[in-house]
C-alpha positions as CSV (number, residue, x, y, z in Angstrom):
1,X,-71.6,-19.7,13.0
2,X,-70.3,-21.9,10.8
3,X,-69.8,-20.7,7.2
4,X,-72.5,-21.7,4.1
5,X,-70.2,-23.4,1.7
6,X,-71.7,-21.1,-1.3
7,X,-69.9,-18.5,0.5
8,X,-66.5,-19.8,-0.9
9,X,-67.7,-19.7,-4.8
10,X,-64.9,-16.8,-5.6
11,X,-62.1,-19.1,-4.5
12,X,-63.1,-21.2,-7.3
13,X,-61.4,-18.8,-9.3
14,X,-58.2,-18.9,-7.6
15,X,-55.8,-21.7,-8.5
16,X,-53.1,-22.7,-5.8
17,X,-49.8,-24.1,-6.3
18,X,-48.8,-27.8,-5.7
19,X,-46.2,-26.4,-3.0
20,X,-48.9,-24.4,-1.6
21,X,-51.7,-27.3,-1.4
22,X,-48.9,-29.2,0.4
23,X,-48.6,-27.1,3.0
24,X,-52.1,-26.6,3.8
25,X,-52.7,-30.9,3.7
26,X,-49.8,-30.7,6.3
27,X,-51.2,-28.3,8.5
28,X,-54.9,-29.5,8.2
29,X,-53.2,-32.7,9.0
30,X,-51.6,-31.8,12.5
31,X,-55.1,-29.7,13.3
32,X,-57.1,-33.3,13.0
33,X,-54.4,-34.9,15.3
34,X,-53.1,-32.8,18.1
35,X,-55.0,-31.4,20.5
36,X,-57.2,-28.3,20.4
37,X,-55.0,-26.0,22.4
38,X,-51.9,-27.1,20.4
39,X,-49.4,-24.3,18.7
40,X,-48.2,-24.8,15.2
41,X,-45.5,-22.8,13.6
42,X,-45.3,-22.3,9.9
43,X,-42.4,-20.7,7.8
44,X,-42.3,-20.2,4.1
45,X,-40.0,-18.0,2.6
46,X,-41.6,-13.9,1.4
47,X,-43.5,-14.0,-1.6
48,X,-44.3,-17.6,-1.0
49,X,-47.7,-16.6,-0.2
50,X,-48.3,-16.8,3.1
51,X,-51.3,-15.0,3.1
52,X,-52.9,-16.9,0.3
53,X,-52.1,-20.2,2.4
54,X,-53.7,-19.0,5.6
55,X,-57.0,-17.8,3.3
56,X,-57.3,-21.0,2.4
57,X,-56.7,-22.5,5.1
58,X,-59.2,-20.0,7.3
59,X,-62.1,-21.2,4.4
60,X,-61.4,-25.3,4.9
61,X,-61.4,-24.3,8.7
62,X,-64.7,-22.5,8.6
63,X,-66.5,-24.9,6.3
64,X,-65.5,-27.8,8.6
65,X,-66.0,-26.2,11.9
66,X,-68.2,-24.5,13.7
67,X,-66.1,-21.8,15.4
68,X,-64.6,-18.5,14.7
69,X,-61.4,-17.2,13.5
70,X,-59.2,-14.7,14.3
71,X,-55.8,-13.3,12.3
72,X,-53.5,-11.4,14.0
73,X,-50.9,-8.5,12.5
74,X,-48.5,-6.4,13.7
75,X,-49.3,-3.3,11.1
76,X,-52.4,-1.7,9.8
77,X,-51.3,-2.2,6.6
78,X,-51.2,-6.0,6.7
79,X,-54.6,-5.9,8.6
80,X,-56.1,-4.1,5.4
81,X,-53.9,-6.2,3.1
82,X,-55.6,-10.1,4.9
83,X,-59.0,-9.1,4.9
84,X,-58.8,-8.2,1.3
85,X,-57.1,-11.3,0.7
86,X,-59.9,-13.1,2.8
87,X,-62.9,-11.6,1.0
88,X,-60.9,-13.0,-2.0
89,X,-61.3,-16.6,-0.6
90,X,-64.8,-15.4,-0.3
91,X,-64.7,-15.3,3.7
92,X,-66.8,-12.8,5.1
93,X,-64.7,-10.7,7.6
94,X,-64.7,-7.8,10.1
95,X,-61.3,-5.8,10.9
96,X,-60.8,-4.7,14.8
97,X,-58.9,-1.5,14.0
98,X,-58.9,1.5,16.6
99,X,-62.4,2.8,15.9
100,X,-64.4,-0.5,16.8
101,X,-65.0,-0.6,20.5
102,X,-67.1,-3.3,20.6
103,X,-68.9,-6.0,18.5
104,X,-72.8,-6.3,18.8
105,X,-72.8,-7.4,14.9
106,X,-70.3,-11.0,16.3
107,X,-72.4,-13.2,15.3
108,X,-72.7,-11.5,11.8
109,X,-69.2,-12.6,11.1
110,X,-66.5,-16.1,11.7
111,X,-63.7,-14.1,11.1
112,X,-61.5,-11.2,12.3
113,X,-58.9,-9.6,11.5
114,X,-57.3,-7.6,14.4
115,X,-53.7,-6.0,14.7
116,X,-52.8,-7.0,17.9
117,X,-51.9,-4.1,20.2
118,X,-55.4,-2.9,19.3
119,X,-57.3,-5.9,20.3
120,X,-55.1,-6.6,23.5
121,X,-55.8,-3.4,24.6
122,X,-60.0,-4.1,23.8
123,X,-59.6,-7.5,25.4
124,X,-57.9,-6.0,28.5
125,X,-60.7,-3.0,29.4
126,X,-63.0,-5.5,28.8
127,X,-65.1,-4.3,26.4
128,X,-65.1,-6.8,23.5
129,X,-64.7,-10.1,23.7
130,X,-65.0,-13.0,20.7
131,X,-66.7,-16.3,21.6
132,X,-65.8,-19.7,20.2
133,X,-62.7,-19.4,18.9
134,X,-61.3,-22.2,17.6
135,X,-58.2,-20.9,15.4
136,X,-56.1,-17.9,15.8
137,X,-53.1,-17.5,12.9
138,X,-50.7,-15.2,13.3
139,X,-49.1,-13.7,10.6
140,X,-45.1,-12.4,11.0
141,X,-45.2,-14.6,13.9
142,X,-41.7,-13.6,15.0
143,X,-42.6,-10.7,16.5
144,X,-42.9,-11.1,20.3
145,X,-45.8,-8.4,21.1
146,X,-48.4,-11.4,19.7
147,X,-47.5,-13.3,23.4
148,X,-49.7,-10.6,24.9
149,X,-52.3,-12.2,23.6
150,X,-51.9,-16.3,23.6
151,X,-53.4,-16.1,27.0
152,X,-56.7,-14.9,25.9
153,X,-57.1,-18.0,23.6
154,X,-56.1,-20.7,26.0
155,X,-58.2,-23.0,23.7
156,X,-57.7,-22.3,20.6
157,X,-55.4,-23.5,17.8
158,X,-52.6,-21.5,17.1
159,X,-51.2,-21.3,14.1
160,X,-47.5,-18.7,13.9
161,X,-46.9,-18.1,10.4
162,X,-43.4,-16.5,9.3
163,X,-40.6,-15.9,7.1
164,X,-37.9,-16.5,9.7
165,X,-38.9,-18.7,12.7
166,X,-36.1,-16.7,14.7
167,X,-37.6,-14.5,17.5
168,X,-36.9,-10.3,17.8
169,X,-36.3,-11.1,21.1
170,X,-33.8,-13.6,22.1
171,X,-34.7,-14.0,25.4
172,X,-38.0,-15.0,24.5
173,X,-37.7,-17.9,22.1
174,X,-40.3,-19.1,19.5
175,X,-39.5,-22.6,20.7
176,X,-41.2,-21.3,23.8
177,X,-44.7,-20.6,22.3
178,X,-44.9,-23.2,19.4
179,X,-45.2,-26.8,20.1
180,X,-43.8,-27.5,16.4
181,X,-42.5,-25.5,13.7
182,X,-43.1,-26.9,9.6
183,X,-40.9,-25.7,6.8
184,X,-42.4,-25.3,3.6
185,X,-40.5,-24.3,0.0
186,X,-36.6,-22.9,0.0
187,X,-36.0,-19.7,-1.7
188,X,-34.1,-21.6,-4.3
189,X,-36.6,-23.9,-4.7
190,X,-38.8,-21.2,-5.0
191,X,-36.6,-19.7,-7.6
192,X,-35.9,-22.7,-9.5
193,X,-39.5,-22.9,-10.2
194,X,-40.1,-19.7,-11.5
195,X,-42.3,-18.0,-8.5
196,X,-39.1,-15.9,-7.5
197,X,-36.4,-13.8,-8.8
198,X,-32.9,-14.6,-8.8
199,X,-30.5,-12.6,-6.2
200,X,-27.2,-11.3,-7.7
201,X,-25.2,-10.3,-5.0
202,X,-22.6,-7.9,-5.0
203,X,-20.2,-7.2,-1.8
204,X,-18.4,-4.2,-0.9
205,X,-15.6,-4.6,1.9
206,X,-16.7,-2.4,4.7
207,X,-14.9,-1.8,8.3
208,X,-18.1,-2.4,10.7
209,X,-15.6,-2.4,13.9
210,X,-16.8,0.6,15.1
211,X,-20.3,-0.4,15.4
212,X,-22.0,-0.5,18.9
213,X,-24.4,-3.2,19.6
214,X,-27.8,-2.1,21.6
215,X,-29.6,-4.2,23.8
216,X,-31.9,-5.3,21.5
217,X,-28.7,-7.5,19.7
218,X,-28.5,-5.3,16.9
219,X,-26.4,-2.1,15.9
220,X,-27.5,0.9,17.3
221,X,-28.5,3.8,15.2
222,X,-26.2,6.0,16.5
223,X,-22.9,4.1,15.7
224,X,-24.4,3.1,12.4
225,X,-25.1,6.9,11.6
226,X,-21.8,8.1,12.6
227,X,-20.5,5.0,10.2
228,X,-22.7,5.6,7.1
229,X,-22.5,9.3,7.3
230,X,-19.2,9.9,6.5
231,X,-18.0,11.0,3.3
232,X,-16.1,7.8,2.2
233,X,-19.2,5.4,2.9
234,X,-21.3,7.9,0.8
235,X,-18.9,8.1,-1.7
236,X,-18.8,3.8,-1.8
237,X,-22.3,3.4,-2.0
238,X,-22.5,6.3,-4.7
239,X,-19.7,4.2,-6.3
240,X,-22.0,0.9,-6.0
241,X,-24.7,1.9,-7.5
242,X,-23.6,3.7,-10.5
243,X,-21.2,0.4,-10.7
244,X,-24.3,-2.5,-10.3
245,X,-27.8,-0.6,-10.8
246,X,-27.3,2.7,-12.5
247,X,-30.9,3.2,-14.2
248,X,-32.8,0.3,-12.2
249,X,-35.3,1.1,-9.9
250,X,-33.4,0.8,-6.8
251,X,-34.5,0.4,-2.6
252,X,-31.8,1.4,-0.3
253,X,-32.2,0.7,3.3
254,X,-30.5,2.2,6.1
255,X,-30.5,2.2,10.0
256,X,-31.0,5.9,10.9
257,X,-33.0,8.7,9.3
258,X,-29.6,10.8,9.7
259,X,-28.1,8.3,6.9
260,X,-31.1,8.3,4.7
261,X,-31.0,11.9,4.9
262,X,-27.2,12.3,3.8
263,X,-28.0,9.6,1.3
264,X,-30.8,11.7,-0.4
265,X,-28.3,14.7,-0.3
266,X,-25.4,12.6,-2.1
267,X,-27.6,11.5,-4.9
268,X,-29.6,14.8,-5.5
269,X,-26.1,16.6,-6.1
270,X,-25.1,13.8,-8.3
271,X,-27.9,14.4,-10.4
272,X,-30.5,11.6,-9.4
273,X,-33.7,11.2,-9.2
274,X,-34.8,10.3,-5.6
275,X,-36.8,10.6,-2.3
276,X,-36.6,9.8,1.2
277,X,-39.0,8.1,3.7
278,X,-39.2,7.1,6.9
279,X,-41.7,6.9,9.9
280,X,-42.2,10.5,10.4
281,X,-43.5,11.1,6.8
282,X,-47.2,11.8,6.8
283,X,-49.9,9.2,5.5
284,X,-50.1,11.3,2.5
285,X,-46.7,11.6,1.7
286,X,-45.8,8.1,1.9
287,X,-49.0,7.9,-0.5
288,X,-47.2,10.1,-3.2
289,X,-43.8,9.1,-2.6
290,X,-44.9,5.1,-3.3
291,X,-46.8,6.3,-6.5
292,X,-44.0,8.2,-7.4
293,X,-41.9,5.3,-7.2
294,X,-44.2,2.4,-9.3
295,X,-44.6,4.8,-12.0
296,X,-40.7,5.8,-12.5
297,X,-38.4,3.4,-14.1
298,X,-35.3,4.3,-12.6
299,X,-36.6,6.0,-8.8
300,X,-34.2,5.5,-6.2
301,X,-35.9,5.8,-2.5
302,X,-33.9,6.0,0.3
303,X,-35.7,4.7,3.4
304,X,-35.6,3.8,7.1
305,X,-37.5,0.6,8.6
306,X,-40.7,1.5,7.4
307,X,-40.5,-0.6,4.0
308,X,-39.4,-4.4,5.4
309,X,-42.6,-5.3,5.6
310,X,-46.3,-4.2,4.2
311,X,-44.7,-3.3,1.0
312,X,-45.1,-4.7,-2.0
313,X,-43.6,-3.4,-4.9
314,X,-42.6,-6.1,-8.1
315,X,-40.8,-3.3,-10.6
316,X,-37.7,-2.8,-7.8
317,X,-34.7,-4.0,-9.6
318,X,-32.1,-3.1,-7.2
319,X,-32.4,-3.4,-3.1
320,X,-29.2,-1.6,-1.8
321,X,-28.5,-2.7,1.8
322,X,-26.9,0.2,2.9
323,X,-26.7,-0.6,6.5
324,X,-25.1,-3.4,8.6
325,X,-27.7,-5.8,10.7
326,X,-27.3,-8.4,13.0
327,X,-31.1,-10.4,12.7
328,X,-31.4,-12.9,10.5
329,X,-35.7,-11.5,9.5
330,X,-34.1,-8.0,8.9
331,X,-32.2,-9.6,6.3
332,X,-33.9,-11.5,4.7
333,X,-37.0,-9.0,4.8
334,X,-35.0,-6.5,3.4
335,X,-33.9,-8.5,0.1
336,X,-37.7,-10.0,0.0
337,X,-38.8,-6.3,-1.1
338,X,-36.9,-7.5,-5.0
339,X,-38.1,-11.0,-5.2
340,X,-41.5,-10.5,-6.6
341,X,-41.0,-11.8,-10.1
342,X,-42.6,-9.8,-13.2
343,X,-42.6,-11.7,-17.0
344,X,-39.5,-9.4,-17.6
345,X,-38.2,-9.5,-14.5
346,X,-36.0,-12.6,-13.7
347,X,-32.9,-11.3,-11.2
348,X,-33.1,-8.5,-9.2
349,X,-29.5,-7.3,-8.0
350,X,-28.7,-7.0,-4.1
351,X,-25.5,-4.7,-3.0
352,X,-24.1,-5.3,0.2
353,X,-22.6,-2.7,2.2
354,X,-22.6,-4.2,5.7
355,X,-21.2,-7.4,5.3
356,X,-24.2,-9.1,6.1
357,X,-23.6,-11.5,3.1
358,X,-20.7,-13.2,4.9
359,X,-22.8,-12.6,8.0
360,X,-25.5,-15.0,7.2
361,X,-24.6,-16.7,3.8
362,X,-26.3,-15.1,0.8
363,X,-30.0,-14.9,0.7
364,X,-30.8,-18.3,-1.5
365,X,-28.7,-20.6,0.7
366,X,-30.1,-23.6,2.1
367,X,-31.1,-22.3,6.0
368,X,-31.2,-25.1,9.1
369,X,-34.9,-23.6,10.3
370,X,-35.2,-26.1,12.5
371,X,-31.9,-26.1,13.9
372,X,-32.5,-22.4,14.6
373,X,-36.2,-23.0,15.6
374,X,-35.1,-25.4,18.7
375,X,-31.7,-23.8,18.9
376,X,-31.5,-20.4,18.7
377,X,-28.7,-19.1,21.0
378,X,-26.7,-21.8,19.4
379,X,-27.4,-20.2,15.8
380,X,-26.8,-16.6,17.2
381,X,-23.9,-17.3,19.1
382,X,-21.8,-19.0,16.1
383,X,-22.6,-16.1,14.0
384,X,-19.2,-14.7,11.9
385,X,-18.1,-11.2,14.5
386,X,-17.0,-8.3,12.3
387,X,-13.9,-8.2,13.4
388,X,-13.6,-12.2,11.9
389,X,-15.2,-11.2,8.7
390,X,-13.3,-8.1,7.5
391,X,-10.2,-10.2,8.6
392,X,-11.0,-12.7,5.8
393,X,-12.6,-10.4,3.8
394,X,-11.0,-11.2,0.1
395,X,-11.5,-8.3,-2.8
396,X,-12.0,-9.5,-6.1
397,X,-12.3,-6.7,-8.8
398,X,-15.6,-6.8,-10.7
399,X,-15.3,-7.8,-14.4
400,X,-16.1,-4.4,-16.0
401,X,-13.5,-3.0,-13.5
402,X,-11.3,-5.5,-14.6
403,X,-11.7,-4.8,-18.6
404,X,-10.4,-1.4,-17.9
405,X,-7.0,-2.9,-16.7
406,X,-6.7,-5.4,-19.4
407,X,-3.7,-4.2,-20.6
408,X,-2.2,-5.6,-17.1
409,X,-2.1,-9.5,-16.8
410,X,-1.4,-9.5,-13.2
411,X,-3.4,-7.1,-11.1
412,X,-3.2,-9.2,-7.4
413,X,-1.0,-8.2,-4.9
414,X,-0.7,-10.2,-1.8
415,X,0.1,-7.7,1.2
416,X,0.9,-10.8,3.6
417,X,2.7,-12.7,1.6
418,X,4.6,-9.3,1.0
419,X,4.7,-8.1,4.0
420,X,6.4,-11.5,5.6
421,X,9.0,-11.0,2.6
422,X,9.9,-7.5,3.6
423,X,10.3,-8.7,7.6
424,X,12.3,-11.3,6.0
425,X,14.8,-9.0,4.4
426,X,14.6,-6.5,7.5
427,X,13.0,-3.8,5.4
428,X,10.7,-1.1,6.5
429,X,7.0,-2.4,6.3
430,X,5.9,0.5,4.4
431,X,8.1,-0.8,1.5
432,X,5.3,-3.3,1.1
433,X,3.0,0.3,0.3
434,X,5.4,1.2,-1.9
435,X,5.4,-2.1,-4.0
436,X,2.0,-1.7,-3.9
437,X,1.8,1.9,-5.0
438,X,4.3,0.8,-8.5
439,X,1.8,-1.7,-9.4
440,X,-1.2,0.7,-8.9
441,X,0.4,3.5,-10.9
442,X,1.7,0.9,-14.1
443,X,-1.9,-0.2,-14.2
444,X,-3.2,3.0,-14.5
445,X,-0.6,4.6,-16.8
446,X,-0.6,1.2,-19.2
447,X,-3.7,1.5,-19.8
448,X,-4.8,4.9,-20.5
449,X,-3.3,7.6,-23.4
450,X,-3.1,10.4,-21.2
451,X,-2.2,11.5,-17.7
452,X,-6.0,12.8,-16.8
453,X,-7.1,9.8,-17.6
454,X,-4.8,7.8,-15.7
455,X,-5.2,9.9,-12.9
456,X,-9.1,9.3,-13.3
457,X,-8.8,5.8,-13.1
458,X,-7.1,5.5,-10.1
459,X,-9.9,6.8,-8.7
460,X,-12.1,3.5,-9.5
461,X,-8.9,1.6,-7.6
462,X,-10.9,3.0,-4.5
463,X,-12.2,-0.7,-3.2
464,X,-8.8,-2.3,-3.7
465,X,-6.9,0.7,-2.2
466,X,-9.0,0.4,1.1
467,X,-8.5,-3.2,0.7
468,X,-4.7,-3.4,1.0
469,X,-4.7,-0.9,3.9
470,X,-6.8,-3.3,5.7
471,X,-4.7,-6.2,5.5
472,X,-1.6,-4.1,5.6
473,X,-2.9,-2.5,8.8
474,X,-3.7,-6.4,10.4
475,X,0.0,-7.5,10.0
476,X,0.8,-4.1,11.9
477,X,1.1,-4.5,16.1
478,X,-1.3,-1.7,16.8
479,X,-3.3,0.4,14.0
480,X,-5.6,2.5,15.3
481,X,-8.9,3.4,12.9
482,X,-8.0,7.3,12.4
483,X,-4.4,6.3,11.0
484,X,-6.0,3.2,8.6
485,X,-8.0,6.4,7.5
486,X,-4.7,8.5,7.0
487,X,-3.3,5.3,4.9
488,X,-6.0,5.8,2.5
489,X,-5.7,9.1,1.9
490,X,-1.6,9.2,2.0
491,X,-2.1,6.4,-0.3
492,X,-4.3,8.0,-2.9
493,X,-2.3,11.6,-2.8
494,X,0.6,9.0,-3.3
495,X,-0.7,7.3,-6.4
496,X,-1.2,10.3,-8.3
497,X,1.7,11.6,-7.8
498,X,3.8,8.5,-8.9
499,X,1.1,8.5,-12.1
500,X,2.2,11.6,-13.0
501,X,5.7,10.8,-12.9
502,X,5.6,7.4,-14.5
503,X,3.5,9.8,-17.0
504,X,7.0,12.2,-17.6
505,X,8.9,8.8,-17.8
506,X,6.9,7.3,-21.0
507,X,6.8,10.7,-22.9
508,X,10.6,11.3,-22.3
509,X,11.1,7.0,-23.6
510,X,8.8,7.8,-26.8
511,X,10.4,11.0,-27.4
512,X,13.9,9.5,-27.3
């Protein structure tokens, strides 16, 4: 049934960008010259508008042709989300959700809008069946349960449409299921002309070595839980936020609903205003919890998976990766959620607390999609390993840590450098700890009036401290984690001690 062009009278309304009207020429162009059957891949970065773009393009399609459309999603969300975005573009639709069993109204409509599992399972007893279908776009096209399904539509354009053209699976490769992939706008590109907000990034040096990789290629929960539960990860992320985003509405995402939980705790005793989801909440709470957080200025909400996708909120300020991740869509999913850009709302700050900066670059760098579309073991295999990453890992204190030691002109201390020295000389290699632990203890006492003070602001030395254990503990033959742990702590029992007698030393030179 092919659509009556003063259907389409709302899109009038609707003004595209030139990026945008790009991209659909492009695609429009490839559907007049390949064959019918071909498959087209599509990436554009989040909050490029995806979903506008395949509107449009399901309105040229259905004023030019006389066939029938379907979209596919992978959440009920994003099916409600595309057909309201359809009946925007004025396209008459009808959403196969769990309750429709089968479709005597068909020819009533030239577009669906099915989640996938739901219409493979209709498709498979049977009992509904579309006719003349002539374009089927998939939306998050990386996901790999949509291949159920490209075998009930042998005939039909396909058009993948995606963030990340990297599969969830990496045995099952896009490159596979899409006969070409087109990349549309960069993120800085994006961001250069004004349709997203600006990323600062801010990274915290975190030991991930103890992290267990699951057969899925990513960190299981149960390593990441046993990471991120501890006490001295809650008290870094704690430190983070009160350091980058204390009073912006912050995200945090985690890998295991043990974290968020512990997360939740940490900043409820420390006064904060926040709540927790994840995917055992109810429908309703979710409801309140999300309402909650548009309408509070400063909300924190602590979450797990749920959030990377089918959420749109613009006011977030702060997305707080609390959690360490190995796919390249998790990240950049997970940083998407701050992008959305308000009239005062020009950066949004990201904090990193699982590396995954160094990981995969930061989130505006230019990406080789196409390189990873044909390539993707390549990509994955030449990824930076943990281990490779925290040995190269270099701490730089952040400016307003940095004011509070401005009395001090030198605060660097090279433990390697040191360390070499002190083999040199045939000296113990803790003497390298101790050099270390004068320095810490002048800074501290130099630039404070009292000893509670000083002994308070060693305390904000936390980052460094850790630091210099790391890369003391590399030059070492064999350091095991538990006694890296025991450095820190010896360490920081250390410091105050020596404050408090460098303390005794200035008061007995003033008095004399």
């Amino acid at each position: 049934m092919k659509q009556n062009p003063a259907d389409f009278e709302v899109l009038d309304k609707k003004e595209l960008y030139a990026y945008q009207k790009g991209d659909i020429d492009t695609i429009f162009e490839r559907m007049d010259n390949t064959p019918p059957d071909y498959h087209l891949l599509y990436q554009l970065p989040t909050g490029g508008g995806k979903t506008v773009i395949f509107s449009e393009i399901v309105r040229r399609y259905l004023q030019k042709h006389d066939k029938k459309v379907v979209v596919l999603t992978h959440r009920i969300e994003l099916c409600r989300q595309t057909s309201k975005m359809l009946s925007g573009f004025g396209v008459k639709n009808k959403v196969i959700n769990s309750k429709i069993k089968e479709l005597p109204d068909q020819e009533d409509y030239s577009c669906f809008v099915a989640m996938v599992e739901t219409l493979k399972n209709r498709l498979n007893d049977e009992i509904l069946h579309i006719d003349n279908v002539g374009l089927v776009i998939i939306d998050e096209a990386h996901y790999n349960s949509f291949r159920k399904l490209l075998g009930s539509f042998k005939n039909s354009f396909i058009l993948g449409v995606t963030a990340t053209p990297l599969s969830s699976n990496i045995r099952l490769p896009m490159n596979e299921n899409y006969d070409e992939l087109i990349v549309g706008d960069t993120i800085a590109s994006l961001i250069e002309k004004g349709f997203l907000a600006k990323a600062v990034t801010y990274t915290y040096d975190v030991g991930l070595t103890s992290l267990k990789v699951g057969i899925n290629g990513d960190y299981t929960v149960k390593s990441s839980d046993e990471l991120y539960s501890n006490m001295v990860m809650q008290e870094k992320l704690l430190h983070a936020y009160t350091e980058q985003a204390l009073g912006k509405k912050t995200l945090i995402f985690n890998n295991g609903i043990h974290t968020s939980l512990y997360v939740y705790e940490t900043f409820r005793n420390a006064g904060f205003d926040i709540r927790h989801l994840d995917n055992t909440s109810s429908a309703e709470e979710r409801k309140d919890i999300l309402k909650w957080f548009n309408e509070t200025p400063d909300a924190i909400l602590t979450s797990v998976g749920i959030l990377t996708t089918g959420f749109d909120e613009p006011t977030v300020e702060t997305i707080i990766l609390n959690r360490a991740t190995k796919s390249l869509t998790l990240y950049f999913q997970m940083i998407g959620r701050g992008s959305r850009k308000l009239e005062n709302k020009d950066e949004f700050v990201v904090i990193d607390l699982g590396n995954n900066a160094a990981r995969f670059g930061l989130w505006s760098d230019p990406v080789n999609w196409q390189h990873i579309f044909k390539a993707p073991e390549f990509y994955l295999e030449n990824l930076r390993d943990d281990a490779d990453i925290e040995m190269n890992f270099r701490y730089t204190m952040p400016e307003i840590l940095r004011a509070k030691f401005s009395n001090t002109p030198d605060i660097d201390f090279d433990v390697e450098e040191e360390h070499k020295l002190a083999i040199k000389q045939n000296l113990r290699s803790k003497t390298v700890l101790d050099k270390s632990l004068e320095q810490h203890a002048a800074m501290c006492v130099d630039n404070t009036e009292t000893l509670p003070e000083a002994r308070n602001l060693s305390k904000e030395l936390q980052e460094d401290i850790e630091y210099r254990i790391r890369k003391y503990s590399n030059c070492l033959s064999h350091c095991s984690k538990n006694y890296r742990e025991w450095l820190v702590e010896d360490y920081k029992l250390k410091l105050l001690l020596l404050i408090g007698k460098k303390y005794r030393e200035k008061i007995f030179r003033e008095a004399e």
